[in-house]
N, C-alpha and C positions, 0 to 999 in steps of 0.2 A: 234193378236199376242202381247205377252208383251216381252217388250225392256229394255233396261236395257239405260242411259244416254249416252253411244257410240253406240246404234244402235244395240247389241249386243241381239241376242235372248238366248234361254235357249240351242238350239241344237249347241253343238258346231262347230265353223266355217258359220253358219248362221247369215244372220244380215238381217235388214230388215228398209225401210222407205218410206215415205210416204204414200201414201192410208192404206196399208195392214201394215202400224203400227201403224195409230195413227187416218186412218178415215177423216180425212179434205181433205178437195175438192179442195187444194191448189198449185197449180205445183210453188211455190215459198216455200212453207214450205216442201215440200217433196225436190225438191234440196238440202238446205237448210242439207236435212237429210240424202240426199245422199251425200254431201259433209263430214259429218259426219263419218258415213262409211263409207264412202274412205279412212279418215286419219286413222281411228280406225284400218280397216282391213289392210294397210302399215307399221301400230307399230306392230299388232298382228303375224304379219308375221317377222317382221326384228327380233322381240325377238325369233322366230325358230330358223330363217336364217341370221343373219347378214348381211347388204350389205356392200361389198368390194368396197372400192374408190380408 
C-alpha cells in the first residue's frame, strides 16, 4: 500500500500501518504507525464533527 506521512492511503477513510504499509518486521515501528493513525484518524474526524467540551 502507499501511504501518505499520516498513514493515510489513497481510499478515503482508509489508513494503514505497519507490515501492510511499509513491510518491516517490526512490532515497535508498526505501533509507532499506529499511534500515527490514531492521531491522524481523531483530527480527520473532529474536522467532520467537532467535539463538544
Amino acid at each position: 500500500l502507499v501511504i501518505d506521512d499520516h498513514q493515510r492511503t489513497s481510499i478515503p477513510g482508509l489508513y494503514a500501518a505497519g507490515d501492510v504499509a511499509k513491510g518491516l518486521d517490526q512490532i515497535s515501528h508498526a505501533m509507532g504507525e499506529a499511534s500515527v493513525a490514531a492521531t491522524t484518524i481523531r483530527n480527520d474526524l473532529a474536522k467532520e464533527r467537532p467535539l463538544l467540551r
